[in-house]
N, C-alpha and C positions, 0 to 999 in steps of 0.2 A: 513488513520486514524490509529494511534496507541493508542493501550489501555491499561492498567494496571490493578492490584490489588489495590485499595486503602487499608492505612496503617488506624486506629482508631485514633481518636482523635480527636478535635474541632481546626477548625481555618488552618489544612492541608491546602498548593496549593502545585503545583507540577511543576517542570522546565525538561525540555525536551531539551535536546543538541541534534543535529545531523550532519552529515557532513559527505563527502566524503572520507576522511581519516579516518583509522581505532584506532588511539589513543590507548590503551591501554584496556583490556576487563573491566577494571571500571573506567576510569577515559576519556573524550573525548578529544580531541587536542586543543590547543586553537586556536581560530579564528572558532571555530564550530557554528554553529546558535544554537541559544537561543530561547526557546517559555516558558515565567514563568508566571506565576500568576495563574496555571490553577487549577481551584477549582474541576472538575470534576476528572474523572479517564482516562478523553479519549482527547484526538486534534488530530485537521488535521493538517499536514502539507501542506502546500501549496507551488506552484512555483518548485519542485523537476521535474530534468530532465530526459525526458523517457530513458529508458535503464544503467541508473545508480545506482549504487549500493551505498546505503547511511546506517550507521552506527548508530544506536539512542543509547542513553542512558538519564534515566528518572530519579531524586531525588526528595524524598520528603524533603516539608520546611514546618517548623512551624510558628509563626503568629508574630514570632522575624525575618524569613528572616535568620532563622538558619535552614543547613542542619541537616535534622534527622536521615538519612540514611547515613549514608558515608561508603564505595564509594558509587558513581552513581552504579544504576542497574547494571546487567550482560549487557555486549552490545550486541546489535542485528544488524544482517545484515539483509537488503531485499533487493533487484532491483528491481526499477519500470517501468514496460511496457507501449506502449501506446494502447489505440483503436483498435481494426482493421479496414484498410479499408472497404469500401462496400463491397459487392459483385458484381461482374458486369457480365456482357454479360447471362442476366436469361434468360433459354427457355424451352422453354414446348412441349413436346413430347405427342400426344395422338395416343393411337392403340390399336384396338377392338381385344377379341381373346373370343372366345368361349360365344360370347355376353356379355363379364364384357367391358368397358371402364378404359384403364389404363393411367394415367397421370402421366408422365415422368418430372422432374423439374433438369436442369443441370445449372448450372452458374460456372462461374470463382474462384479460391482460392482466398480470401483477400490479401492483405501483413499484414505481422505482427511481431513483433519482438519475440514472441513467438508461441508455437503451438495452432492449432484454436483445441478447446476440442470436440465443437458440432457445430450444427448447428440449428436454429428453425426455421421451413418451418410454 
């Protein structure tokens, strides 16, 4: 999802470039996708490919279909990650010590194209 500041005024939408090419830091390259008519401050993009680094920039338009803002936004980079996989091979460890029962829970690393932060058991 990317989100914005919305600008004041009645009748605002907003167009959303983005593309894998870096274009210019206000202006995006042509052949870049396009998301316009967006009334809100926020869209998703969709169909973006994991591990790739994608470039946005966002203009506001007035209720003419005339840019308000020129240039487009500052551009922004992100990369997008995917999922990790499961966890796999879970086992559980039980041994008594001083009469407490302790339970031991060990499984395999995920893959992941980035680092796994935590975990929740």
């Amino acid at each position: 999802t990317v989100s914005w500041t919305a600008v004041s005024g009645s009748g605002i939408t907003y167009t959303v470039r983005y593309s894998t090419s870096s274009g210019t830091t206000t202006e995006p390259p042509s052949g870049a996708s396009t998301v316009s008519g967006i009334t809100g401050s926020s869209t998703t993009l969709s169909g973006l490919i994991s591990g790739t680094k994608y470039y946005i920039w966002v203009v506001a338009v007035d209720n003419n279909y005339y840019p308000i803002q020129r240039p487009y936004s500052k551009r922004y980079g992100i990369r997008t990650y995917s999922v990790p996989s499961q966890v796999s091979n879970i086992q559980f460890t039980q041994t008594v010590s001083n009469q407490m029962i302790n339970l031991r829970v060990t499984w395999n690393q995920p893959t992941s194209d980035r680092p796994i932060q935590r975990y929740e058991v």
